[in-house]
C-alpha positions as CSV (number, residue, x, y, z in Angstrom):
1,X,-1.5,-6.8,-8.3
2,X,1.4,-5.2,-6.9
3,X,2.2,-5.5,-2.9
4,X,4.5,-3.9,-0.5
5,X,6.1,-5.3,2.5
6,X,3.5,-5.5,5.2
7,X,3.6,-3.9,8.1
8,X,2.4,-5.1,11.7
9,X,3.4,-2.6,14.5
10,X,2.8,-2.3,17.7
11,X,0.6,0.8,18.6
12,X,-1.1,1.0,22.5
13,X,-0.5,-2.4,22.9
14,X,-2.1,-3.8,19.5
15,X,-1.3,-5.3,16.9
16,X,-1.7,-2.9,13.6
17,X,-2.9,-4.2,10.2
18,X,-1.2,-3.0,6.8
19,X,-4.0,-3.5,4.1
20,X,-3.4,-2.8,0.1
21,X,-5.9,-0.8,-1.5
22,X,-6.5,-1.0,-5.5
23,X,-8.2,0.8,-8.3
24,X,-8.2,4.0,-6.6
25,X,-9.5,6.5,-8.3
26,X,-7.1,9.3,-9.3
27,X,-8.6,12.3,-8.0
28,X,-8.8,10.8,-4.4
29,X,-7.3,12.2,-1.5
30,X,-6.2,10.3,1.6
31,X,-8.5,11.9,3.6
32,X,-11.0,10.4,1.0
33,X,-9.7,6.7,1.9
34,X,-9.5,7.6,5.5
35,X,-12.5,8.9,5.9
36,X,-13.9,5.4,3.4
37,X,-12.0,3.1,6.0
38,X,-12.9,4.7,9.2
39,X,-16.2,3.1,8.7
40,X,-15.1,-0.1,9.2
41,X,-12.7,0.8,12.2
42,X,-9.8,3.0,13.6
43,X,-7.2,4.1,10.6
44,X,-4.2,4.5,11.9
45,X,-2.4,5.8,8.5
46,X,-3.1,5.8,5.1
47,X,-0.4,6.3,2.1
48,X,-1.5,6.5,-1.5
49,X,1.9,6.1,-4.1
50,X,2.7,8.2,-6.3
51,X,4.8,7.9,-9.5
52,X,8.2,9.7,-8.3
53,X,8.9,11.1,-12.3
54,X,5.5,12.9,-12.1
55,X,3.9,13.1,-8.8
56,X,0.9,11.6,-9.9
57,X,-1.5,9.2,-8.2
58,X,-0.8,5.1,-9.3
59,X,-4.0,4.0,-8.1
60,X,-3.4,2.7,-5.3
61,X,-2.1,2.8,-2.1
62,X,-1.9,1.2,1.9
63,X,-4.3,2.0,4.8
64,X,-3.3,0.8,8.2
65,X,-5.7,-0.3,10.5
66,X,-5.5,-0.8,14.5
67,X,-6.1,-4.2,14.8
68,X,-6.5,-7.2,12.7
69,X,-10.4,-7.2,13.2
70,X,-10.6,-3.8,12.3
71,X,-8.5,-4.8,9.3
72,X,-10.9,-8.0,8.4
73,X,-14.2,-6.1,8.6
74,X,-13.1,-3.5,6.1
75,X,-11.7,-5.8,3.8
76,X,-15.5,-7.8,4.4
77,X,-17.3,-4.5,3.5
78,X,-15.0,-2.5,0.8
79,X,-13.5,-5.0,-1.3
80,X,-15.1,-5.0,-4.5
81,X,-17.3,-1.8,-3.5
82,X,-18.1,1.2,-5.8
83,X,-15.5,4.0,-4.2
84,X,-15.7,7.3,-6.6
85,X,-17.1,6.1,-9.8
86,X,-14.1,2.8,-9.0
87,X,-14.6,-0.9,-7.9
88,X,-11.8,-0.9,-5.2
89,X,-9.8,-3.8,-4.3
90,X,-9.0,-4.6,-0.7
91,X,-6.7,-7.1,0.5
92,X,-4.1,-7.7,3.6
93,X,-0.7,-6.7,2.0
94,X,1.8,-9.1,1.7
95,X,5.5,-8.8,1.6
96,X,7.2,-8.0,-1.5
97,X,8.7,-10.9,-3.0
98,X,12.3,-11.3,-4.9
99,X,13.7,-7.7,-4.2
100,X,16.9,-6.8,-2.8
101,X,15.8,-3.9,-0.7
102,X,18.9,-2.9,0.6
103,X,20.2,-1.9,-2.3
104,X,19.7,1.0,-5.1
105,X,18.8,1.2,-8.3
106,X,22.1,2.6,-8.9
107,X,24.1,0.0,-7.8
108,X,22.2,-2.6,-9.6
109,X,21.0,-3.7,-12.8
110,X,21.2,-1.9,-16.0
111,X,24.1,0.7,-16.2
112,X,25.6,-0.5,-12.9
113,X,29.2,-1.4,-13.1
114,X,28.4,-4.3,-11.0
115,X,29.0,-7.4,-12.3
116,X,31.1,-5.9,-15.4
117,X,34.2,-7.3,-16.3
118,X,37.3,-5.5,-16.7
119,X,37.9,-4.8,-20.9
C-alpha cells in the first residue's frame, strides 16, 4: 500500500484525522467517498489522486475526518466493505517514508546533473 504524509490540523479547536482510502473504484467521485464517509462522521475534505500523465483516477485517495473518533469509527465500519462493486481499504495514513520532499524530480535522480562528475 502506498501512504502519504498524514495530516493532523487543527480545525474549531479539534484535532483532524487524515485517513487513506484503497481500492477505490475508478468511476467514483469524491462526492461518492464523501457522501460513504459522512456516515461515520463529519468529512472535513476528501482527495482522490490522480495520475498527472493522464488525469485518471489511481484508486485511491485521503478523506479527512474532524476528529480522531470520527476517524476510528469509519475505519471500524468501512474497511474491508463492498463500496461500488470494490472491497475498500481504510486505514489512518501514515507519513511517507525515505523521500526527500523538498526537492524535485528534476534535481534528483536519473538525468540530474547532480552527483555527476566533471568528464
Amino acid at each position: 500500500m502506498l501512504y502519504i504524509q498524514g495530516s493532523r490540523s487543527k480545525k474549531g479547536g479539534r484535532m483532524s484525522t487524515r485517513l487513506y482510502v484503497g481500492n477505490i473504484s475508478f468511476k467514483a467521485t469524491e462526492d461518492d467517498v464523501r457522501d460513504l464517509f459522512s456516515q461515520s462522521g463529519e468529512v472535513v475534505s476528501v482527495k482522490l489522486i490522480k495520475d498527472a500523465a493522464t488525469g485518471r483516477l489511481r484508486g485511491f485517495g485521503f478523506v479527512e475526518m474532524a476528529s480522531k473518533e470520527d476517524a476510528q469509527k469509519a475505519i471500524a465500519q468501512l474497511n474491508g466493505n463492498n463500496f461500488m462493486d470494490r472491497s475498500i481499504v481504510v486505514n489512518e495514513a501514515k507519513p511517507q517514508e525515505g523521500q526527500d520532499r523538498g526537492r524535485s524530480r528534476e534535481k534528483s535522480g536519473f538525468g540530474s546533473r547532480e552527483g555527476r562528475g566533471r568528464y
